[in-house]
C-alpha positions in Angstrom: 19.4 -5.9 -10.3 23.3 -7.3 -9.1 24.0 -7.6 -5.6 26.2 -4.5 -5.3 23.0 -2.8 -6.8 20.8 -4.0 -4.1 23.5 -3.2 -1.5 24.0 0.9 -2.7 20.4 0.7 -2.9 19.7 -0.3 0.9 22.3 2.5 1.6 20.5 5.1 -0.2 17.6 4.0 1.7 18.7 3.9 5.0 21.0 6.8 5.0 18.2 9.2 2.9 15.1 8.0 5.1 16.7 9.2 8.1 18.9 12.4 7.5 17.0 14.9 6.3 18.3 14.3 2.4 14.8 12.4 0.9 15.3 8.7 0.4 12.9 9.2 -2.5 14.5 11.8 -4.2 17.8 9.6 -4.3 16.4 6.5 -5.1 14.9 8.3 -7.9 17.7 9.7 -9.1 19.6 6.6 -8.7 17.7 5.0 -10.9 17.3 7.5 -13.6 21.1 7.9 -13.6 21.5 3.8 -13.9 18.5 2.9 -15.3 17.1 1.0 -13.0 13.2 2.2 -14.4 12.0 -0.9 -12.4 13.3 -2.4 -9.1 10.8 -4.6 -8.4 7.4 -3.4 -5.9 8.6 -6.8 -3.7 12.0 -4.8 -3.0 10.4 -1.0 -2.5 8.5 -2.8 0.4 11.5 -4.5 1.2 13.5 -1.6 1.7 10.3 0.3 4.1 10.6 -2.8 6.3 14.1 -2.6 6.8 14.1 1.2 7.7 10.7 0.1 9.8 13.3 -2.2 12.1 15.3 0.7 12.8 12.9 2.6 14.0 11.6 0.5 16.3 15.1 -0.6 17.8 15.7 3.1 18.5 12.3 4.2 19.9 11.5 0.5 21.3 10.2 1.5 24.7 7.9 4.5 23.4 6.1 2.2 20.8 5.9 -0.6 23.1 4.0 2.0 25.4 1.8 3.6 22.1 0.5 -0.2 21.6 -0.4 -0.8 24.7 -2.3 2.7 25.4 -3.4 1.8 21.9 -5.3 -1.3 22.7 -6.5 0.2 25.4 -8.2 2.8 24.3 -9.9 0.5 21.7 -11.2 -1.5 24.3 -12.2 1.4 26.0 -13.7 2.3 22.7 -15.6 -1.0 22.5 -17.0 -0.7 26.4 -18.4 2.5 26.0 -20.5 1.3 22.7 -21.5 -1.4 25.3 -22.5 1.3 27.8 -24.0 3.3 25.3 -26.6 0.7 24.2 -27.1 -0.5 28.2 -27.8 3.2 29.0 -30.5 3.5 26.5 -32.2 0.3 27.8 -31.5 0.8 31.6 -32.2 5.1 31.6 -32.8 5.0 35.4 -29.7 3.6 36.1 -27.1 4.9 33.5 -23.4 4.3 34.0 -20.5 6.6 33.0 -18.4 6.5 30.0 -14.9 5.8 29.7 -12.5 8.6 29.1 -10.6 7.7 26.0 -7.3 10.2 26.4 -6.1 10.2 30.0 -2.1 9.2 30.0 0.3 10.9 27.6 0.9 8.2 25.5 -3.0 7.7 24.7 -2.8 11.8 23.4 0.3 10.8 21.6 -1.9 7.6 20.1 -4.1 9.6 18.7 -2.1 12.4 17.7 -0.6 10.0 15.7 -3.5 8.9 14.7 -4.7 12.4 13.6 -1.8 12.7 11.7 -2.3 9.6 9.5 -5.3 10.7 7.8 -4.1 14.1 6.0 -1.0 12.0 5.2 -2.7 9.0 3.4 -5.1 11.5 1.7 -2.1 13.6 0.4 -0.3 10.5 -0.8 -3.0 8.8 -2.5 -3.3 12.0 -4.6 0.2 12.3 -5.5 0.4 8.8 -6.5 -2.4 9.4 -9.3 -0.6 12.9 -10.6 2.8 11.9 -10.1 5.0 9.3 -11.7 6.1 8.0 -8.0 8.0 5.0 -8.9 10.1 6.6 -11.8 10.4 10.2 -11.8 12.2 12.4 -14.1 15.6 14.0 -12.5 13.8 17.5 -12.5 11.3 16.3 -9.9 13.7 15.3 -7.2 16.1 18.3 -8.1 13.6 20.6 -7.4 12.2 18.6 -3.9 15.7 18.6 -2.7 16.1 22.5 -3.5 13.2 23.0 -1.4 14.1 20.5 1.2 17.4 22.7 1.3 15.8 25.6 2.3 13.9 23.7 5.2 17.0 22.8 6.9 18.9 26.0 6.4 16.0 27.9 8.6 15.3 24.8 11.3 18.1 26.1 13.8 17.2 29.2 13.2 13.7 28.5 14.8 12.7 29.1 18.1 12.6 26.3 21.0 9.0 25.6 21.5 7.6 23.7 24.5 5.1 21.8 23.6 5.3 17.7 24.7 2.8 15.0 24.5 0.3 16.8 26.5 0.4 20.0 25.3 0.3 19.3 21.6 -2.5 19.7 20.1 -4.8 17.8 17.3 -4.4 21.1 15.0 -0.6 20.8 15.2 -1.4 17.3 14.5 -3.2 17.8 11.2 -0.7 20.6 10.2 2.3 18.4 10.2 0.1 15.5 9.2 -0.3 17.6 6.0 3.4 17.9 5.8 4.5 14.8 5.3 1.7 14.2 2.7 3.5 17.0 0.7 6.9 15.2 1.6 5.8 11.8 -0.3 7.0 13.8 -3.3 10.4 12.8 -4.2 13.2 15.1 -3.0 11.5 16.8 -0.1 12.7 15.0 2.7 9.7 13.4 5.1 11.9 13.7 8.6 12.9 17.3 7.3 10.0 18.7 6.9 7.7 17.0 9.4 10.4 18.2 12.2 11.1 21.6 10.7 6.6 22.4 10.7 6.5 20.3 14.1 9.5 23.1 15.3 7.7 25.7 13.7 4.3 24.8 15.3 6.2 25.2 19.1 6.8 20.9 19.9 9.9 20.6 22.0 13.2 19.4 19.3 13.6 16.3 20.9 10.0 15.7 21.0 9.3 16.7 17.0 12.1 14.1 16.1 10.5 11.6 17.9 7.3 12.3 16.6 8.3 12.4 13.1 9.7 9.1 13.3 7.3 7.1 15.2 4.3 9.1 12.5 6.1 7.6 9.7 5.1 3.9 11.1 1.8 4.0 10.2 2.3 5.8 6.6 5.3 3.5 5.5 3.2 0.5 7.2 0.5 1.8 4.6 2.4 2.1 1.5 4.0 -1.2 2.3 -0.1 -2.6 2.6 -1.1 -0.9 -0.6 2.1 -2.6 -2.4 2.0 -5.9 -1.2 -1.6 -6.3 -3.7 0.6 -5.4 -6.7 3.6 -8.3 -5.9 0.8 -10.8 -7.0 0.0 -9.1 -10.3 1.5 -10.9 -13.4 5.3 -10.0 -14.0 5.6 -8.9 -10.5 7.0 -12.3 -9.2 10.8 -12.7 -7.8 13.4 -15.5 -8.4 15.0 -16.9 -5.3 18.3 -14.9 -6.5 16.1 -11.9 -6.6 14.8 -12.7 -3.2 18.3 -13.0 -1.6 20.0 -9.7 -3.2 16.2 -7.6 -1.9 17.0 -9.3 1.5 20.3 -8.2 1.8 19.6 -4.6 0.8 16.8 -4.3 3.7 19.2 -5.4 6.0 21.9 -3.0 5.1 18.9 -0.2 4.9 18.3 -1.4 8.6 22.0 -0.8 9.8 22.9 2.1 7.9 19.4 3.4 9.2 20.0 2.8 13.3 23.4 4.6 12.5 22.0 7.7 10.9 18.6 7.7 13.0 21.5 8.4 16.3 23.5 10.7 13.7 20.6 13.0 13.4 19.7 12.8 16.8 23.3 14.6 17.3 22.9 17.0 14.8 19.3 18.4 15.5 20.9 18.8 19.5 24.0 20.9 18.3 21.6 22.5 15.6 23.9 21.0 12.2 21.3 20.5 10.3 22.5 23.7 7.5 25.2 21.2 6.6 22.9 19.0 5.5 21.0 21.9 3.7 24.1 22.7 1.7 24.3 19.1 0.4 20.4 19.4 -0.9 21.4 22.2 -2.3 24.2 21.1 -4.4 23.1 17.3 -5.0 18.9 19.4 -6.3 20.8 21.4 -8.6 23.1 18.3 -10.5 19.7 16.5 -10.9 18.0 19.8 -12.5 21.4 20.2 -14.7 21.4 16.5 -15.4 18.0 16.6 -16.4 18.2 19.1 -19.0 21.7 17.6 -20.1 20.4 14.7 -21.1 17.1 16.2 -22.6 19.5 18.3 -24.8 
């Protein structure tokens, strides 16, 4: 992989992860189109970290506040095990347990947490059925066909109400599911995790952040699960490599803040068909392409 490679690569990444295009379904096609069959696992996680950075710059002061109710309610966690074997011992003098969800940012904890688990299931089973690292161009084409029609009904869809408090661990698992379906390449995961968080009555503002700060712990995953492969023969990176990977998770960073605040905008002014219209058109030259070149 050059340089300028790397760089469009990081641009992809950052601009895709974030607007509701599929950073998957572009990489993938990128690659197919410039055979590029094999990036390097080192640069996939890479890229994640750098679109990680972003998100934490933008949503800073909320994740400082779901890590600290975090902890928290571990330790809580921890002190009511200790209660739990003192009450059994000392029956005529039990103490009380400690209740676990009692500030908003412990319900969003584990509504985040909640969300997590359909995702990694989801994912773990796409990776086995699906050729994630190097689709074929019809896969993609087809994601970002059905990622187009997700944007072209979000404005469309009612305001709901629904905040921190008031959503509940059913909505959680129901847009936990969604983006387990969106780890297929071309259905965008901030599409359609905002459009089913709409569609299940959260607040717009609200489902954006949520969708962003539940991707944290599923790209933190896949990142985990990669990092075992970079030390498998043939996986290794020269110090060339290393530089060009390094620069392309920076530029995923930048161009990621930008277009984190760009869709911010867009969601507010309800925009987001223009973005549909581009899945549309960009889904059906990967299906043409495909069968082009299978011709």
């Amino acid at each position: 992989m050059s340089l300028l490679e790397s760089i469009i690569m990081g641009i992809i990444q950052g601009v895709a992860e974030f607007l509701p295009i599929s950073s998957s379904g572009h990489l993938a096609i990128f690659k197919a189109l410039f055979g590029l069959q094999d990036v390097g696992i080192a640069y996939d996680v890479l890229l994640h970290i750098g679109t990680l950075v972003a998100v934490f710059i933008v949503y800073w002061t909320d994740i400082w506040e779901l890590i600290k109710e975090g902890f928290a309610i571990l330790g809580d966690c921890i002190n009511n095990v200790i209660r739990f074997f003192y009450n059994i011992f000392h029956k005529d003098r039990k103490v009380k347990y400690r209740r676990l969800i009692k500030t908003p940012y412990r319900k969003f904890v584990m509504l985040v947490i909640v969300s997590t688990i359909p995702t990694g299931i989801i994912g773990m089973v796409f990776e086995k059925v699906f050729n994630m690292d190097s689709p074929s161009l019809i896969i993609p084409g087809i994601g970002l066909l059905i990622t187009g029609l997700m944007l072209f009904v979000i404005d469309d869809i009612p305001e709901g109400n629904k905040n921190e408090k008031t959503t509940s661990f059913k909505d959680a698992v129901i847009i936990g599911l969604a983006q387990g379906v969106a780890t297929l390449p071309g259905i965008s995961r901030s599409g359609t995790t905002t459009t089913v968080g709409v569609k299940c009555g959260l607040k717009r503002d609200y489902a954006i952040k949520y969708s962003f700060i539940m991707s944290i712990p599923a790209i933190m995953g896949a990142c985990v699960l990669k990092i075992k492969d970079l030390f498998e023969p043939g996986n290794g990176v020269t110090s060339t490599e290393l530089v060009y990977y390094i620069v392309g998770a920076v530029v995923a960073g930048v161009v990621g803040f930008i277009c984190i605040k760009t869709l911010l905008v867009a969601y507010n002014r309800k925009k987001m068909k223009y973005f549909s219209y581009y899945c549309f058109v960009a889904g059906t030259v990967a299906i043409v392409t495909y069968f082009v070149t299978m011709g």
